[in-house]
N, C-alpha and C positions, 0 to 999 in steps of 0.2 A: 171307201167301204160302204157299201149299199146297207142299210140297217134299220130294222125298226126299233122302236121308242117303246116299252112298254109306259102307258100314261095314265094314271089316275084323275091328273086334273088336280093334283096336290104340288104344292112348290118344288119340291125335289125332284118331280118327272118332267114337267115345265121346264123348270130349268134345264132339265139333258138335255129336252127335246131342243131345243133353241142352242146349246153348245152342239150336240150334232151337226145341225143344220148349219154350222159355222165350220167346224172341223170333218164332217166328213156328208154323205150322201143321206140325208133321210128319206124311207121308201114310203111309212104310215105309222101314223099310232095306231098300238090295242090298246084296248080299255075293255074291260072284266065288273059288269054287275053280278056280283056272288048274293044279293039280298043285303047289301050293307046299309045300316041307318043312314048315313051321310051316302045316300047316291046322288045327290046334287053335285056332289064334285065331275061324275061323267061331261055335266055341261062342259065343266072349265075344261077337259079334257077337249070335249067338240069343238071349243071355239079356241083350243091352241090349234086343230089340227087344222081349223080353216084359218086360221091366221097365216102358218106357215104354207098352208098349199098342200098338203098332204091328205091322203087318205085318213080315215077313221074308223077301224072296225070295232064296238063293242061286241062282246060275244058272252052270252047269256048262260050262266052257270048260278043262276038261281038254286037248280034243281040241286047244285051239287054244295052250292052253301046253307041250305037246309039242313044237310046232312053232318054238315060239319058245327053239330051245337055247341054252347057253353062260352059263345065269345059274346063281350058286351056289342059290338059289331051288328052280330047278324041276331042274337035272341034279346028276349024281351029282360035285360038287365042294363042297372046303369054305367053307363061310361064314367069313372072315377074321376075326380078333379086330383090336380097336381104334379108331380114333375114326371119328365115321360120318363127317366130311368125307376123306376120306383115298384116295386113288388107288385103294389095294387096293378099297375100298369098291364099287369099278365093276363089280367080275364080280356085285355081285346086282343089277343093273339087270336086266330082264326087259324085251325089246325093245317100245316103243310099248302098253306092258301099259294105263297110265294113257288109251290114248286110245281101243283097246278098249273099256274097262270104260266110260269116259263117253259113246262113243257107245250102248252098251247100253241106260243106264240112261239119257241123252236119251228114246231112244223109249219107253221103258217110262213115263215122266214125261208124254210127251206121249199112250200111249194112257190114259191113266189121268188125264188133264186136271188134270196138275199143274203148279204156276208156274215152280218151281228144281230143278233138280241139285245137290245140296250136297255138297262133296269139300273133305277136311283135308289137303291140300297145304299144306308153309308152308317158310317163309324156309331152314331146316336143308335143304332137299332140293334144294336149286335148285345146290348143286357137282354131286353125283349125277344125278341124276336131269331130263334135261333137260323129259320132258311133266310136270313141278311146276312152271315155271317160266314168272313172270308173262305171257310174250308168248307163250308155249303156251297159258294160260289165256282170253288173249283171242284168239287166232286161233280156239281150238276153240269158242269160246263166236260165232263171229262164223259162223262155217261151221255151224253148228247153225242159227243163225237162217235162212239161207238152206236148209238141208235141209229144214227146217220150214215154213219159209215157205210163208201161207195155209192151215197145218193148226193149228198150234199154236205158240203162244209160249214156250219154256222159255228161262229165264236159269240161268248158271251161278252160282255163289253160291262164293267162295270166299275169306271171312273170315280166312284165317290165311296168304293167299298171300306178303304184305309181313311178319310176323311172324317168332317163333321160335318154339323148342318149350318154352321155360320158358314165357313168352306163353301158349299152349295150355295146361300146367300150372295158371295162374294162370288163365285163365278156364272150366278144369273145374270147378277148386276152387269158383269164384264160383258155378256151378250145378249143386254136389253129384254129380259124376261120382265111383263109386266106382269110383276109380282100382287097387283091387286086383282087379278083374274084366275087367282090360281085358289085352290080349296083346302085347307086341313082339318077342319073341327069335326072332330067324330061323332060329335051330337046333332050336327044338319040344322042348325037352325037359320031362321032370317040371317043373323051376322054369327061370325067366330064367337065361339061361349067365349074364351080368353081363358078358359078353368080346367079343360082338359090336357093332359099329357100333351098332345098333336098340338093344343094352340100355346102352353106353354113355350116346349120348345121354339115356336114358330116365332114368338117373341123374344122369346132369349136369344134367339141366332142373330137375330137382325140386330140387336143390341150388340153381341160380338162381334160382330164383323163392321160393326158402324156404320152399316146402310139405313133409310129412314125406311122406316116398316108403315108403308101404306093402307096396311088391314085395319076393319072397322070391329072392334073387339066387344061384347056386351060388358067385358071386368078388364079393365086395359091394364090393372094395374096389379091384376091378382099372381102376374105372371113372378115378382119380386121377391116375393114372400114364398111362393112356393120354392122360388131358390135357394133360397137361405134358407127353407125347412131340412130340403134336403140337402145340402151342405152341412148344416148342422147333426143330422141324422149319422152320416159319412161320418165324421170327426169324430162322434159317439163310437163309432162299429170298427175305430183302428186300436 
């Protein structure tokens, strides 16, 4: 199955892209500069793509993440500390950004007569984030088939949709993703804050699934405590 990677340069796209490349045909990553604070991750993106030999196309929708204001993301608000399921966690939603980018790369799959669109959506993003979430996934995958229809056949491909993000951890690890090259902190700084949702999580997975987590974190240890806040919050709210 011929397919591209949609790829941020974040562990969860990384990591497809490298289980791809194991299980079936990868053709190229996209990557998507919408105006986000952390576009340092496009790096980790370009040097997955040259790692594996693949093409890399970023494609520049700047103009169209301007338009879509109100996310700590793309305007001038701060990115929240603490656990990424968590209410605050909402201002860096980035309106329909997920259904942009995979109509994008739909057609790009289809002029380049490829079989899938491969995007690392999974279980962790589906409070946040409603286009991650399974009946987004088949809607958009059902309305592609009829866009297409009599041009080209593309299937969505998204392995990690019912999963979590240790899950993802654990099947980078199984195919050698170097996981210290990959990007999540949504603040872009020198290293991982360790205090946002994105690096949260990113610490907490690897602690689930019992892989050593190689990232250089500025609060290595703040990742704990936001656990159990929101653990404690939960237990409150039953």
């Amino acid at each position: 199955m011929k397919t591209i990677v949609i790829c941020s340069g974040g562990l969860d796209s990384v990591s497809l892209a490298h289980m791809v490349v194991d299980q079936h045909t990868l053709t190229r990553l996209v990557s998507f500069d919408y105006g986000q604070r952390h576009r340092k991750e496009l790096d980790y993106a370009a040097r997955a793509a040259a790692r594996l030999g693949v093409p890399h196309d970023i494609i520049d929708m700047r103009p169209i993440g301007a338009a879509l204001t109100g996310s700590a993301l793309t305007d001038d608000i701060d990115v929240p500390d603490g656990h990424y399921a968590e209410e605050t966690m909402r201002i860096t939603v980035v309106p329909n950004r997920n259904a942009i980018m995979l109509a994008i790369a739909f057609g790009v799959a289809a002029a380049n007569g490829d079989d899938a669109v491969a995007t690392a959506v999974h279980g962790g993003d589906h409070f946040i984030y409603p286009d991650c979430r399974p009946g987004f996934t088949q809607a958009f995958e059902a309305m592609q088939k009829a866009a297409l229809d009599g041009y080209a056949d593309v299937s969505l491909y998204t392995p990690f949709v019912h999963r979590t993000k240790a899950d993802i951890v654990t099947e980078g690890a199984r195919y050698n993703t170097p996981f210290a090259d990959t990007w999540s902190c949504y603040k872009g700084g020198a290293h991982h804050c360790g205090r946002c949702g994105t690096c949260v999580e990113r610490r907490e997975a690897f602690h689930l699934a019992g892989v050593a987590d190689p990232t250089t974190y500025a609060d290595p240890d703040f990742w704990e405590q936001a656990v159990a806040d929101k653990a404690a919050r939960d237990a409150e709210g039953k």
